[in-house]
PATORDO-213966 format. One line per field, with one value per residue (C-alpha): residue in one letter; x, y, z. Coordinates in steps of 0.2 Angstrom, whole numbers, plus 5000, padded with zeros to 4 digits. Example, Ala and Ser with C-alpha at 12.3 -4.5 7.8 and 13.67 -1.06 7.14 Angstrom:
residues 2
residu: A/S
east: 5062/5068
north: 4978/4995
up: 5039/5036
//
This chain:
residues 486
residu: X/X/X/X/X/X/X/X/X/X/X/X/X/X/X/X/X/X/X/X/X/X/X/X/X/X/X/X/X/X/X/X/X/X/X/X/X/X/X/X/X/X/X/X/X/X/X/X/X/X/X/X/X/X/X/X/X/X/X/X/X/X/X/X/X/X/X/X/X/X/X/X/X/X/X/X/X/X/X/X/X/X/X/X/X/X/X/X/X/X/X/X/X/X/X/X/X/X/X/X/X/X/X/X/X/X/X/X/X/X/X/X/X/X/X/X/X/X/X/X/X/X/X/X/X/X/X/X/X/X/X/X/X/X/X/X/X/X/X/X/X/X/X/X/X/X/X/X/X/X/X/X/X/X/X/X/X/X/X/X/X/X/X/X/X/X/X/X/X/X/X/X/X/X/X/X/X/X/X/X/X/X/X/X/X/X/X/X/X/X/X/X/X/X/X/X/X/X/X/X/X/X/X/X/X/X/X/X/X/X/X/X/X/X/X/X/X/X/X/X/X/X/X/X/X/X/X/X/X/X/X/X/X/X/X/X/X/X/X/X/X/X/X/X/X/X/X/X/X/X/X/X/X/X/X/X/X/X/X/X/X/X/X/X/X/X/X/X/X/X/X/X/X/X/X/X/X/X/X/X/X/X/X/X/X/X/X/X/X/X/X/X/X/X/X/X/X/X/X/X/X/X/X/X/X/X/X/X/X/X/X/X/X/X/X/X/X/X/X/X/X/X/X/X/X/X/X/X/X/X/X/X/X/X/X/X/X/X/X/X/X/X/X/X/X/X/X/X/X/X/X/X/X/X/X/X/X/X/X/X/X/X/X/X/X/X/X/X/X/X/X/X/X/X/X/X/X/X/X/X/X/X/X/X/X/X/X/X/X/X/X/X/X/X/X/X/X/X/X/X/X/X/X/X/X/X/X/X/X/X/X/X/X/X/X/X/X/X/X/X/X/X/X/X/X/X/X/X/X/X/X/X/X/X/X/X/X/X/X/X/X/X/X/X/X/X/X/X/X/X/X/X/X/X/X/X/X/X/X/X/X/X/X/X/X/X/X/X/X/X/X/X/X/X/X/X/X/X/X/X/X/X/X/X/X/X
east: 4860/4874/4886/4906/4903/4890/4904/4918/4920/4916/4898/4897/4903/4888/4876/4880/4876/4861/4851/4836/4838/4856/4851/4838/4854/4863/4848/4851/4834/4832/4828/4810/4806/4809/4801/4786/4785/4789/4773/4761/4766/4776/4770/4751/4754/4746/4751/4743/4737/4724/4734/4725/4727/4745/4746/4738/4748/4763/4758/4753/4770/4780/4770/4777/4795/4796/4792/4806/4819/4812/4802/4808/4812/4799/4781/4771/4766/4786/4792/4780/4783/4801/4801/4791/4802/4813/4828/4821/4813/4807/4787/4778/4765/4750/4730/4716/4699/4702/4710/4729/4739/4757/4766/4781/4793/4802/4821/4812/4805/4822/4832/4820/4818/4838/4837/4823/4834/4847/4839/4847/4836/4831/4828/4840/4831/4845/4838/4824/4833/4845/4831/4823/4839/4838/4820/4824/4837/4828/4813/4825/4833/4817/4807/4820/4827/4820/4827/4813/4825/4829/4811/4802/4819/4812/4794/4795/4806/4791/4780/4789/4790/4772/4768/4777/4772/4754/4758/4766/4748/4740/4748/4749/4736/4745/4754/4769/4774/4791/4795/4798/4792/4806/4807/4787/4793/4808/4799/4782/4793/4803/4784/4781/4795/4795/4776/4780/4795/4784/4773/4789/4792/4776/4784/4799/4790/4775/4795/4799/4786/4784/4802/4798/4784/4796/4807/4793/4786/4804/4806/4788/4792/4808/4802/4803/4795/4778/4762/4763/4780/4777/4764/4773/4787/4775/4762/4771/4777/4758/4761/4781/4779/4768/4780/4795/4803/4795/4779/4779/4782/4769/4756/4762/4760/4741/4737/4742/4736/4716/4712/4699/4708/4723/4714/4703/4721/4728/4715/4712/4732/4732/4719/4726/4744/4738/4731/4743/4752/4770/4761/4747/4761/4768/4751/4750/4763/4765/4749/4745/4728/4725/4740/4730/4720/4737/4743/4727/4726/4744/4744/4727/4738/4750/4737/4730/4746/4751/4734/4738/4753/4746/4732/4747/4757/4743/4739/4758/4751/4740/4745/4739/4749/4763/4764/4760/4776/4789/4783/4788/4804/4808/4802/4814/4829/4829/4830/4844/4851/4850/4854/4872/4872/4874/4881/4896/4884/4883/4868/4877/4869/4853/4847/4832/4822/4811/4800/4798/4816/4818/4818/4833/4827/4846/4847/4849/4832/4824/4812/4821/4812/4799/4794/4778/4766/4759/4739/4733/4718/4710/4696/4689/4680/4661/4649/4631/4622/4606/4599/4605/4616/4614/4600/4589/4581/4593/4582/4563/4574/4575/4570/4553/4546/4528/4521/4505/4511/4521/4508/4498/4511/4509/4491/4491/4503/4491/4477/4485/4493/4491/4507/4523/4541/4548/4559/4543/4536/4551/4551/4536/4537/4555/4565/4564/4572/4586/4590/4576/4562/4569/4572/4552/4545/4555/4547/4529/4534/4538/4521/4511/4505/4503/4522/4534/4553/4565/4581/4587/4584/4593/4585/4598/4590/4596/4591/4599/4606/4614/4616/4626/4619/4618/4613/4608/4606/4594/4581/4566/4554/4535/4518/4501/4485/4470/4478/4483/4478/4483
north: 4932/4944/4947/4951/4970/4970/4962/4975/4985/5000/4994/4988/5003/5011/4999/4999/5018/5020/5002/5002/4983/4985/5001/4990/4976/4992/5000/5000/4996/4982/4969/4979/4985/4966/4958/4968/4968/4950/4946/4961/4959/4942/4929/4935/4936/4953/4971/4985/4990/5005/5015/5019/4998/4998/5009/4999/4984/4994/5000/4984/4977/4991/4988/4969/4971/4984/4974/4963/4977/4993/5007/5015/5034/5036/5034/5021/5037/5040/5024/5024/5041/5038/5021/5026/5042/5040/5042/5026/5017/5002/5007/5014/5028/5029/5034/5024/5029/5045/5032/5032/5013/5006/4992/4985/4989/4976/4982/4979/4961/4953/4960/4952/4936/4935/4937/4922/4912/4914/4899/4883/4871/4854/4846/4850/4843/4843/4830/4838/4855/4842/4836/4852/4856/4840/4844/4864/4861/4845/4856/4870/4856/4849/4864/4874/4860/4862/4844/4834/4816/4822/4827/4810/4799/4809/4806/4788/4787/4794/4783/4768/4772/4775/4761/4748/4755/4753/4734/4731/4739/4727/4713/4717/4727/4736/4755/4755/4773/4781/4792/4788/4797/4808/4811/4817/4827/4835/4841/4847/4859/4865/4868/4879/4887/4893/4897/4909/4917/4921/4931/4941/4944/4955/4968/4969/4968/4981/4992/4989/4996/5010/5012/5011/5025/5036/5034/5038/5052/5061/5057/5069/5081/5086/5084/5100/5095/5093/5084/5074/5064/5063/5053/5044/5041/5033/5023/5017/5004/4998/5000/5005/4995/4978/4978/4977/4960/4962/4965/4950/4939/4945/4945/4929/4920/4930/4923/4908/4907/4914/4899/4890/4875/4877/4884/4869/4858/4866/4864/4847/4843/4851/4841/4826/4830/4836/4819/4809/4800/4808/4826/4827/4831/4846/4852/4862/4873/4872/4872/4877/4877/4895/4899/4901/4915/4925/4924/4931/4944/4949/4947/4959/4970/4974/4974/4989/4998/4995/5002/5020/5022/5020/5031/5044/5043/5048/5061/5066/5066/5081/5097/5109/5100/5097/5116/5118/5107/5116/5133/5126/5119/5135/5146/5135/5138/5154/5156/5145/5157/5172/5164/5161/5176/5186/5171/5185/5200/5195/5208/5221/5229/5221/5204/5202/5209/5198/5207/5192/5187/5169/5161/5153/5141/5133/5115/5120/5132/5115/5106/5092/5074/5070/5051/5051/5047/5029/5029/5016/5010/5002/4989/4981/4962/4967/4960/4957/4966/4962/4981/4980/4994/5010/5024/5025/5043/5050/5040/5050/5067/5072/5088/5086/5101/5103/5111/5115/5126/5133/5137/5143/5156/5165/5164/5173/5187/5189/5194/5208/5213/5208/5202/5199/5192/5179/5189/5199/5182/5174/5190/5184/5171/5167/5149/5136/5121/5131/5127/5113/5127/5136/5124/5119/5138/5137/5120/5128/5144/5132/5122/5139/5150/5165/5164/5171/5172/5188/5182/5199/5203/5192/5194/5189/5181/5179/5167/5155/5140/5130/5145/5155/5168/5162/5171/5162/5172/5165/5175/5185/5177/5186/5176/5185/5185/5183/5169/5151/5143/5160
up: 5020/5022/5010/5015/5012/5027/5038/5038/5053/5046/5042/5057/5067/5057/5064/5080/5080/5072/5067/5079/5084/5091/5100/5108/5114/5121/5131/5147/5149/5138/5148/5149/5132/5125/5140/5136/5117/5118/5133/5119/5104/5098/5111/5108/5087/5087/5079/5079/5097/5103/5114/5130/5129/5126/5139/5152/5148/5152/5166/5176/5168/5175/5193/5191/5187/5200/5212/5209/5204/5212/5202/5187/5183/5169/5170/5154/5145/5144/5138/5126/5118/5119/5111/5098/5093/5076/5088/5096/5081/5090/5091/5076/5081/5070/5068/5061/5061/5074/5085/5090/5089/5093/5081/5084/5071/5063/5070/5087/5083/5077/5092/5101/5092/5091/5112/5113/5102/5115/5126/5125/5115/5120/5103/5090/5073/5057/5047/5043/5037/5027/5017/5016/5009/4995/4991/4987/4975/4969/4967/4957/4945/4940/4938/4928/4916/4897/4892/4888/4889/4906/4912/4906/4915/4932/4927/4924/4939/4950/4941/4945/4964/4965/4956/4967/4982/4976/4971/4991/4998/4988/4991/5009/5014/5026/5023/5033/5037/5033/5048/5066/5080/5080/5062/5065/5081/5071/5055/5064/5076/5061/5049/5068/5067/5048/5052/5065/5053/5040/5054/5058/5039/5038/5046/5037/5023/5028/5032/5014/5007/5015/5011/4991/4995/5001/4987/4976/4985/4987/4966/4966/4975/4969/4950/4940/4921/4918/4925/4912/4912/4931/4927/4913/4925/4938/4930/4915/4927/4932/4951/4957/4973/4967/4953/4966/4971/4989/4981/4967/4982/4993/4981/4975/4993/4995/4980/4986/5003/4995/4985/4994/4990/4999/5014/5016/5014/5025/5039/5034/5036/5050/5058/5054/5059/5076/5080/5078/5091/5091/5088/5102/5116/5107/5101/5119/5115/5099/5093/5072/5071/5070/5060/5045/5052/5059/5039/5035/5047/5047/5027/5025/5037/5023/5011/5018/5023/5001/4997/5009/5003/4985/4988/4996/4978/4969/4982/4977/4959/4960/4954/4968/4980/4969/4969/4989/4991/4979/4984/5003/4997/4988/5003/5015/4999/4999/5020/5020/5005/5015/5032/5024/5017/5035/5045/5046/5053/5068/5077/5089/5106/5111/5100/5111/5128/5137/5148/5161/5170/5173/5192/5198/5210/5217/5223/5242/5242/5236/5250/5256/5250/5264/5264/5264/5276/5276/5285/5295/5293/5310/5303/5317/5315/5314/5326/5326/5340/5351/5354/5370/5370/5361/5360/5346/5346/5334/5321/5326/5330/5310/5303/5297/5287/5287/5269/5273/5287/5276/5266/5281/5283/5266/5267/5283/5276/5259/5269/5271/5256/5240/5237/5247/5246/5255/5263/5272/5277/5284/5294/5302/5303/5305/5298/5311/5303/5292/5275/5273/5280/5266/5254/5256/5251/5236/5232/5237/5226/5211/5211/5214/5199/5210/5212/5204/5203/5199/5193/5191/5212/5223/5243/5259/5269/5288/5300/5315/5318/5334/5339/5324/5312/5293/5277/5262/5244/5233/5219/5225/5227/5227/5230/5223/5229/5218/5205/5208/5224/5234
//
């Protein structure tokens, strides 16, 4: 909760300028960042999300809304980059395995959760909350008083309760239950609602400790003693960051939330609560049967972020990159030394040439926008035909190539010679069919010993077709005589 020192106007100025969450209420465009953040990452309870993924998810998104309210200036790959810039802060941009992923950061998730809260509710619970209220501070009073007389007088009072309600079973037979329907209905929306809190807590408290890391990391890299009180000054604590508030609660409700116990109490409780009658028309929508899973996962998400940033602290720890660090640092200190030294001699004459002068392109040379041109496509109803109408030739007109006159061909030329090249033979017997002809001595040429190809001599080879002239490169080609089938 807020104290009064978070409430002046000053403060608040300050926020309103640079917390992410109410740069997210001012965007002119924040109708579309919470509607998708809300549709990917809160309504589906997920995190981190693969990038080409995200990407997709935003695009189809974009396509919808711009059918309702035109298209937008920026393409997905733009509002992604954008959101996710520290100027921005409302998408954290990070790699796992080689892979790039999206979060939503936890700025982003209360502006949004603040503008879902905004609906009007049909069913206002306050009983519940009032008890919750009596239990809490009942819970604090009992747990934290040391005075034996006091703790035996609320002991003896449980006992006596428990005890008569086991003598009116008896007697009875019957268990008459204490809460109406809309007792059952008011404290299972509110068990929802805390459930799905503690969900959105994760990333604040994932921020948190990234936050201590950075505290810690900024103490290394300024230190100037020795290795060995640095390492005093971090391990003497155990662990800086479990050993923090946020830390001793967290590990506190893992703990918790591991015992196998209170895993199979929970699903148990849950199964029961679900069936009842009051219960089975919310279950739909407000369904908790996975609940314990999204702890889980969401839990074992900050679990491994605390165990990076742990393993990054001791990185910090290690002397070579403790002097990397402070040799940077003192490289950038004396620039800045020197840089204010002549911040009064100001170059004279020519600072800089550049051998390439920029284009000025003005707006009027600028093309004119051209809408573009839409095609039509004329698709017209297919009919089976009878045959009837039509001609059928074209099917026993295609070029057929005969091989063994091919190989004829050469034969004939070999009698004379005991080797030739395909450019000799084709001048005897010229290319009827074009490049298929030629295609098929190539093949015979390949399959033959006799023949052989120079990829160093390149033949042109000229011949006609539909009445053009046509030359086709290829390697020389040379058939033997004596060797192979030739």
């Amino acid at each position: 909760m807020p104290n009064h020192h978070d409430m002046t106007y000053e403060h608040l100025q300050a926020l309103r300028q640079n917390h992410a969450a109410w740069r997210l209420l001012r965007a002119d465009y924040a109708p579309l960042a919470a509607a998708f953040f809300y549709q990917v990452f809160i309504a589906p309870k997920r995190r981190g999300i693969e990038a080409q993924e995200l990407l997709d998810a935003l695009d189809m998104f974009l396509y919808d809304c711009s059918q309702q309210d035109g298209a937008f200036a920026r393409s997905p790959k733009d509002y992604l980059e954008m959101w996710a810039d520290s100027s921005y802060g409302w998408l954290r941009k990070y790699e796992y395995h080689g892979d790039w992923y999206y979060d939503l950061t936890a700025p982003a998730q209360k502006a949004v959760e603040w503008l879902a809260g905004l609906q009007k509710q049909e069913f206002i619970g306050t009983e519940s909350r009032l008890r919750t209220v009596f239990n809490l501070l009942h819970e604090i009073e009992q747990e934290t008083d040391t005075n034996a007389e006091h703790r035996l007088a609320c002991l003896r009072g449980q006992a006596e309760k428990i005890a008569a309600e086991i003598q009116t079973i008896e007697d009875t037979g019957e268990v008459r239950p204490r809460l109406d329907e809309v007792q059952i209905k008011e404290r299972f929306l509110q068990a929802e609602s805390t459930a799905k809190a503690i969900l959105a807590d994760f990333r604040e408290v994932e921020e948190n400790f990234r936050e201590l890391t950075r505290q810690v990391q900024a103490d290394v890299v300024k230190w100037t003693k020795g290795k060995g009180e640095l390492l005093e000054k971090i391990f003497s604590e155990s662990d800086i960051i479990r050993k923090s508030e946020q830390g001793r609660s967290f590990m506190a409700f893992w703990r918790f939330l591991m015992f196998s116990q209170q895993q199979d109490d929970l699903r148990e409780t849950l199964e029961r609560v679900e069936n009842t009658p009051a219960v089975k028309a919310l279950v739909q929508e407000h369904s908790l049967a996975d609940i314990h899973h999204e702890w889980v996962q969401a839990a074992a998400a900050v679990q491994k972020t605390l165990a990076q940033l742990s393993a990054q602290i001791r990185r910090y720890v290690d002397e070579d990159y403790l002097r990397e660090e402070r040799s940077i640092y003192q490289l950038i200190g004396r620039i800045e030394s020197k840089a204010v030294d002549r911040r009064n001699e100001m170059p004279q004459g020519v600072f800089m040439e550049m051998d390439i002068l920029p284009k000025v392109q003005l707006p009027m040379e600028r093309r004119l926008f051209a809408p573009p041109k839409k095609t039509r496509l004329d698709s017209p109803e297919l009919v089976a035909g009878d045959g009837s109408h039509g001609s059928i030739e074209a099917i026993f007109n295609q070029v057929v190539v005969d091989k063994e006159k091919l190989k004829a061909n050469v034969q004939a030329c070999l009698q004379e010679r005991a080797e030739i090249t395909l450019a000799e033979v084709l001048a005897v017997y010229p290319l009827e069919h074009g490049l298929a002809e030629l295609l098929g001595y190539m093949v015979l040429a390949s399959k033959e010993q006799a023949a052989a190809f120079a990829e160093d001599k390149l033949e042109h080879i000229v011949f006609a077709r539909d009445g053009h002239k046509l030359q086709a490169v290829c390697e020389q080609i040379t058939f033997r005589r004596g060797a192979g089938s030739f």
